[in-house]
C-alpha positions, 0 to 999 in steps of 0.5 A, a space after each residue: 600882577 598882584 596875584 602873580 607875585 604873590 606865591 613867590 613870596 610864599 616862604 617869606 612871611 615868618 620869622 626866624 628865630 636867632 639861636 643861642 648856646 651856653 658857655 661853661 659859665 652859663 653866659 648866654 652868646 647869641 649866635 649869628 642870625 640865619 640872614 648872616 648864616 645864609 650869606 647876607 645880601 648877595 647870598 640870598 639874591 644868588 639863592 633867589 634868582 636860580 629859585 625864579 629859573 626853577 619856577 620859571 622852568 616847573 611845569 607844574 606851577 609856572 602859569 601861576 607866574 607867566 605874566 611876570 614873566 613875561 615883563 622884564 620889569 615886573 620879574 625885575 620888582 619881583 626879584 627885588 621883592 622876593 629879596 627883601 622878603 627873605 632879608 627882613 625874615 632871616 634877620 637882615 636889614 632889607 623890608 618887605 611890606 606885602 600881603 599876610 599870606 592868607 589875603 595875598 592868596 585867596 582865590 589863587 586855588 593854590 593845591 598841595 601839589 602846587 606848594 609842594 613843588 614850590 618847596 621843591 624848587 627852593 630847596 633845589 636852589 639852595 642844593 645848588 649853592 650848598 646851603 648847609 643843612 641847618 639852614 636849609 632846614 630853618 629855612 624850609 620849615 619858615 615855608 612849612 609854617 606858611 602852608 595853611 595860609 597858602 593852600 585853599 584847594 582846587 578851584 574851577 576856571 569858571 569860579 576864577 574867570 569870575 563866573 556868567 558874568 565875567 564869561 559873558 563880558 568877555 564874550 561880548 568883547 569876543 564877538 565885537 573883535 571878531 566882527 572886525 577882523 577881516 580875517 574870519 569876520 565873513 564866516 559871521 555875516 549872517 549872524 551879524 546881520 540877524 540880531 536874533 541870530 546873533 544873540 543866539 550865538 552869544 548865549 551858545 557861546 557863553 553857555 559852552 564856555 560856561 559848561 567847558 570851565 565848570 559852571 552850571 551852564 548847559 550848551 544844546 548846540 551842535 557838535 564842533 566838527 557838524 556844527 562846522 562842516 562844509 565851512 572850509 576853515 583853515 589853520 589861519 582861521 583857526 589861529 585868527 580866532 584864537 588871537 581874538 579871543 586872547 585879546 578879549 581875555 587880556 583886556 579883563 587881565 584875566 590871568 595867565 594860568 587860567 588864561 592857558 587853561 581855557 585856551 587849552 580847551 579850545 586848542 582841543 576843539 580844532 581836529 572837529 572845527 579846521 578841515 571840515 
């Protein structure tokens, strides 16, 4: 959850200069804040929940959010959060008391791309709203200001799965699920039965999990579709595979995008494993 609301609050963090202009008499008169110029308050929520709908619908950045949304309470603190962030940094009364955006997100492998369309969604809500282009413009440069703390670059799942390890766990959990599922555990008797054997199994796993998310593991086995053969899996066998593995991913709170991605790579397995 910390990771998922982090990117949210990208924009968030800087503050906005108040802007002054010089009479005839050279008085200076402050003008109004960009908190008051954006519409106070209500304004800024109305800003900030079609921004939630645009990422929610981005293809290209909503896994960093879908745990979020996935919880109707947690996407509740989230918008409320995301409020405050924008008041406190546009000059209103709301407090934020988050992250510096460096720490809040690294190791998140935040890309330019990533950023970029981030930018694009919050400058499409304030289209929407026909935000003028003044503060449209103070706005977005607060974001610009953010990006070097923000952009890391692209990191491997393997690094975000948290390495040999963290496979390894996830794969011992994996296994004992399956072993208990009455719905595929009969395909893993043998194996079960065979402590050499399954141990064999373990380390083929982790080692093809390993070398699938970019790690420095070899797997040596056979291919999916002989490894398979004769095995008469089906699409429920399949889909009962893939529900365990989700709720071993689940139970060490891996996140969402790199939860997708590996289950991504699996999903392309099933021409050479269901059918054979």
């Amino acid at each position: 959850m910390k990771k998922t609301m982090q990117l949210w609050g990208a924009f968030l963090m800087a503050g906005m200069l108040v802007f002054t202009s010089c009479s005839k008499d050279d008085e200076v008169v402050p003008v109004k804040s960009l908190y008051d110029r954006l519409g106070g308050n209500a304004a800024i929520s109305a800003v900030i929940d079609q921004f939630i709908t645009n990422v929610a619908g981005d293809a290209r950045i909503n896994a960093f959010f879908a745990d979020a949304a996935g919880d109707p309470a947690r996407l509740t603190r989230l918008r409320n959060n995301l409020i405050n962030q924008v008041g406190m940094a546009t000059g209103g009364m709301e407090k934020y008391s988050g992250l510096d955006m460096k720490t809040a997100h690294k190791g998140m492998g935040i890309e330019e791309s990533h950023f970029n369309a981030l930018v694009e969604d919050l400058s499409l809500s304030l289209d929407k709203f026909k935000v003028p282009a003044t503060e449209k413009t103070e706005l977005l440069t607060a974001l610009a200001t953010m990006k070097g703390d923000i952009v890391e670059g692209p990191t491997s799942v393997y690094v975000r799965l948290g390495g040999n390890p963290a496979i390894t766990a996830v794969i011992d959990d994996f296994i004992g699920k399956v072993a208990a599922d009455t719905r595929i555990n009969a395909f893993f008797a043998a194996a079960a039965a065979d402590p050499a054997r399954l141990n064999r199994l373990k380390m083929n796993l982790v080692n093809q999990v390993g070398q699938a998310s970019g790690g420095p593991e070899k797997y040596t086995g056979l291919d999916m579709k002989t490894a398979h053969k004769g095995m008469n899996i089906t699409d429920a066998h399949f889909n009962a595979l893939v529900e365990d593995l989700t709720a071993s991913l689940v139970k060490f709170k891996v996140e969402s995008r790199t939860k997708i991605q590996l289950l991504t790579v699996l999903a392309s397995l099933k021409g050479d494993i269901v059918g054979q």
